[in-house]
N, C-alpha and C positions, 0 to 999 in steps of 0.2 A: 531544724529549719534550714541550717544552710546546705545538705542534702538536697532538698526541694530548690532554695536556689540556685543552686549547680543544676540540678535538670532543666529548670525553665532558661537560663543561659547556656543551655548545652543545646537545646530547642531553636534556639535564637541565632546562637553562631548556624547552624544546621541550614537555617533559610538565606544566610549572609553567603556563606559559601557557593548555594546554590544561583544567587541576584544578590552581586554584592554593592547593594545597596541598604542603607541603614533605615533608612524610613520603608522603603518597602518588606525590610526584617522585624521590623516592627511590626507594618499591617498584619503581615501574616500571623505574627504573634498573637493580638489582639483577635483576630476571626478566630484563630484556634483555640484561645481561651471560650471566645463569648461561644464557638459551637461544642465543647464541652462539658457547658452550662444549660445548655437548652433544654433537656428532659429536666434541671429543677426549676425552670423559669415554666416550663408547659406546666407542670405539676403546681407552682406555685398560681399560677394565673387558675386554673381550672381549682382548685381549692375557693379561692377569692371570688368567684362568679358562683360555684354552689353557697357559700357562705351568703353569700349574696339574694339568692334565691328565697333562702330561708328567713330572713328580716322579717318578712310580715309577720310569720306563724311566732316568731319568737315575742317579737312584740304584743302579740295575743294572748301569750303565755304572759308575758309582762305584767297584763292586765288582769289575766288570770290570779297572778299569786303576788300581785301587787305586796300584802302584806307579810308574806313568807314566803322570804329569799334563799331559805333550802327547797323548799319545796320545786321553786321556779329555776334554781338549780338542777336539780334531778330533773323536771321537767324537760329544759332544754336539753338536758346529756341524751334520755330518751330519743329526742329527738334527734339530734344527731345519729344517733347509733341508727336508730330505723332510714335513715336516707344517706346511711355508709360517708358521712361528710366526718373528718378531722378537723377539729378547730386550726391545732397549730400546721396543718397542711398549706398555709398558707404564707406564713412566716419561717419556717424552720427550712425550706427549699430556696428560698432568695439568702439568708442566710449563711448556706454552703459553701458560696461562693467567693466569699467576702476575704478567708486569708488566702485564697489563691491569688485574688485581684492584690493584698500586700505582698505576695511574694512578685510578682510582675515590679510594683512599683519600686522593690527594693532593689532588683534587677537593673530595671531600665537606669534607676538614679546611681547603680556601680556603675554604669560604664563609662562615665567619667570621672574615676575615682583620680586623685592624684598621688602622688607621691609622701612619703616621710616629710615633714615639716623641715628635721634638721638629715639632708642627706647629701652622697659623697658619691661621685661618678656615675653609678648607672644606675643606683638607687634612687636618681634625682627625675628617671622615666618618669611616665605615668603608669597605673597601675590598676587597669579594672577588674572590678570584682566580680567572681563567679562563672565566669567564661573562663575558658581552657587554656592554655597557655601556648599549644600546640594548635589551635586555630586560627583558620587563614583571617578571623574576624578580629582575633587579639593584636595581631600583630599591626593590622593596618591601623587600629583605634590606638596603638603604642607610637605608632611612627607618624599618626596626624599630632601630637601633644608636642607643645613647646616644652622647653628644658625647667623641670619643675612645675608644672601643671599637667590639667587633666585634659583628657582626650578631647578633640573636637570632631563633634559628629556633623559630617557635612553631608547632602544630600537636599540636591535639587536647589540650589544655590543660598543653602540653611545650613546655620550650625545648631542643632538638634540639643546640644548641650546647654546651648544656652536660655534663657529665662525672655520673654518679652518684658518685666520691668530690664532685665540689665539693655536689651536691645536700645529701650527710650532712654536712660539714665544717662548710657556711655555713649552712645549717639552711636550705631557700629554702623549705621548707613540705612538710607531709603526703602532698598530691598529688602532688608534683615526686621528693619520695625512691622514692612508690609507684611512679609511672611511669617511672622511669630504673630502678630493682631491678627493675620487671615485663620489662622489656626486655631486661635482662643475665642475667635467670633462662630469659629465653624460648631466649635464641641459646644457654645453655651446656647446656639441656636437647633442642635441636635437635642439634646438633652431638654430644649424649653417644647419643642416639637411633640416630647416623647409623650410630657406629661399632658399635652391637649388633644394627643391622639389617643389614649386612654378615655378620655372624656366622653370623644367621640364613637369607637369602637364599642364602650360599655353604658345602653341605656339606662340600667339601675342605677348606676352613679350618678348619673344626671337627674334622675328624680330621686335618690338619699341625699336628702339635704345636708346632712353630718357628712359623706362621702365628698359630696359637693362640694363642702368649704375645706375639706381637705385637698382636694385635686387645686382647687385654686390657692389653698397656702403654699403649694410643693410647686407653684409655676414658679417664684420669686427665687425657690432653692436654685436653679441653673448659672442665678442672675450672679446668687452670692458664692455661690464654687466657682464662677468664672474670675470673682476678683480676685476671692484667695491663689486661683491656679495663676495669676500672672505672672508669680515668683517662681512657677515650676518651669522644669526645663519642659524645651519644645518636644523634646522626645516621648514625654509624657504626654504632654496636652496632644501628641499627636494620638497616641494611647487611647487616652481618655476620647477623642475624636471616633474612633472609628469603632470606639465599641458602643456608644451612644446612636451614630447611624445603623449598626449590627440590631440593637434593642428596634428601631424603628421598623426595620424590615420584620426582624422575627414577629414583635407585633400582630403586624398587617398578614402575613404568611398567617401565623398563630385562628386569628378570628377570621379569618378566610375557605382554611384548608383544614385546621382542624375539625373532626368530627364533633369531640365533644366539648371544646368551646363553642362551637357554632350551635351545638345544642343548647347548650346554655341560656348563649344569649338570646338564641330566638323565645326561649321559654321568659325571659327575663321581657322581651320587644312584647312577647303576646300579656304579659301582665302588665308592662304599662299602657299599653293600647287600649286594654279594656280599662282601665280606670279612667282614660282621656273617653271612652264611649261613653262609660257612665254617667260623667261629671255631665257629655254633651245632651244628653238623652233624659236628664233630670228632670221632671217636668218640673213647671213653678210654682211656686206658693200658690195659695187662695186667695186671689183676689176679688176685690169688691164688684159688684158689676159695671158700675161707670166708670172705677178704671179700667175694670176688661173694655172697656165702648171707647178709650182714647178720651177719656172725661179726665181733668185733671183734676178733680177732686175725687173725695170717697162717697160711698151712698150715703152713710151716714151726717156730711157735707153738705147731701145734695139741694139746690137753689131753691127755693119757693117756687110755684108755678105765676108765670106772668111777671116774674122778675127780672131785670138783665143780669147778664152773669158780668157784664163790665160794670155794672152800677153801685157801690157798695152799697150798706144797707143803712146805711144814718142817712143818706141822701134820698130815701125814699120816704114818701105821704104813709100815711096811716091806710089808705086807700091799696096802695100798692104792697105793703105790707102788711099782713093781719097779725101777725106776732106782736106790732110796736101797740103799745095803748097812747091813745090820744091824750093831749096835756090836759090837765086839769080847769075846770075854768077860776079863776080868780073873785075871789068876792069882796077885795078892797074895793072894786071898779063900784060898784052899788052902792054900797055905802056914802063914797064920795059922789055921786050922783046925786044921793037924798038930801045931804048936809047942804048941795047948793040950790038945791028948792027954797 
């Protein structure tokens, strides 16, 4: 590994030399990582959108061998084979790029390395790691460092070295807290961007409900790398910044200009469309007649003839209702008529 370190700081002084400036050695750093990446990030996107594709039939198959999960196994592997999709095509290319991104970080975080703890004249430099000792980049990050500390990287009136909590804690001034907060606001607003233009970009994600509450669990991830990254130095977070704006472009570029993301998703746009035709085009249930007439009751409901429909039906005559039977007549009344004869 520290092989791979020395190239990626041999990289690094390489663009210092040519813009000796430290953040813009960085940017370059960062593009040329993230455009090194780009056929496993095409590869991985395009795995994820076939994968994608195929949910219904899977699900059918679900249904299918409901009871026997080898069978629905073998099933779905079928399936795949015949529509040339990789399951792990989708995870094992984002992946790839994961110890390059720690070799960067181990990088960026040597260049302000300092010195021996207990040292004696010139041992008491600073001392970063993995860059060449013979570049024009070493020597200037050796000759910014006070007597027994680590370099400060300055650039565009920031010390790059340093962390936005230490900026707030030690008070180092107005512009220093502004420009480490602009940096940390920049990358967690990049980054929250990414994950709602995914949203937007891919309509099967928006109708997989399971997809769907994952895109929105992963919106909150930006919120909480941005508090952990407050202790990082700015050199990082600048890092981290410009490779999160790189993901948004590539993005946008990606499902735009690609041929076969763009295939994709419109096959993905024409499957949801007809299910929203469907749902629209559904005729309705069987209704009663007098509901179909705007009657709010059912047939079966329906009023007596010659009734009001506002009248209930205890308030109407035996006349008006031929359902009700007429009260009984009473024959205590006669009785007591005779007795007072």
């Amino acid at each position: 590994m520290t092989a791979l370190y020395r190239l990626v700081g041999w990289i690094l002084a390489g663009f210092y030399a040519v813009i000796p400036n430290y953040a813009i050695a960085i940017i370059l750093l960062g593009i040329t990582f993230m455009a090194l990446v780009v056929p496993f990030t095409l590869k991985s996107t395009r795995s994820m959108l076939a994968m994608q594709k195929l949910q219904p039939r899977v699900k059918q198959l679900q249904e299918q061998h409901r009871n026997d999960k080898l069978a629905f196994n073998q099933a779905v592997t079928e399936l795949y084979r015949q529509e040339g999709v990789n399951p792990l095509g989708g995870c094992v290319p984002s992946l790839i790029p994961l110890p390059l991104f720690y070799v960067l970080y181990r990088v960026i975080v040597g260049l302000g390395n300092k010195g021996p703890a207990k040292c004696v004249g010139l041992a008491c430099r600073a001392m970063p790691l993995y860059i060449n000792p013979k570049t024009r980049m070493y020597h200037d990050l050796v000759k910014s460092a006070a007597r027994g500390q680590g370099a400060t990287i300055h650039a565009f009136g920031l010390d790059l070295a340093q962390s936005a909590w230490t900026a707030i804690s030690t008070g180092l001034g107005i512009a220093e807290i502004f420009g480490t907060m602009f940096l940390l606001l920049v990358m967690i607003a990049a980054n929250y961007y990414q994950q709602v233009q995914i949203m937007n970009l891919n309509p099967m994600a928006r109708q997989n409900q399971q997809a769907n509450s994952q895109l929105k669990f992963m919106r909150f991830f930006p919120i909480v790398f941005g508090v952990i990254s407050i202790r990082f130095a700015s050199a990082l977070v600048l890092y981290y910044a410009v490779s999160a704006l790189f993901r948004v472009g590539q993005q946008w570029a990606m499902y735009r200009f690609d041929p076969k993301v763009k295939a994709l998703v419109a096959q993905d746009l024409g499957v949801v469309e007809a299910r929203f035709s469907q749902i629209e085009h559904t005729p309705p249930k069987a209704l009663p007649e007098a509901r179909r007439n705007g009657s709010p009751r059912a047939t079966h409901d329906r009023l007596p003839e010659g009734r009001p429909a506002n009248v209930p039906a205890s308030n109407q005559g035996p006349a008006d209702n031929p359902t009700r039977r007429p009260p009984a007549k009473r024959q205590g009344g006669h009785n007591r008529k005779r007795k007072r004869r």
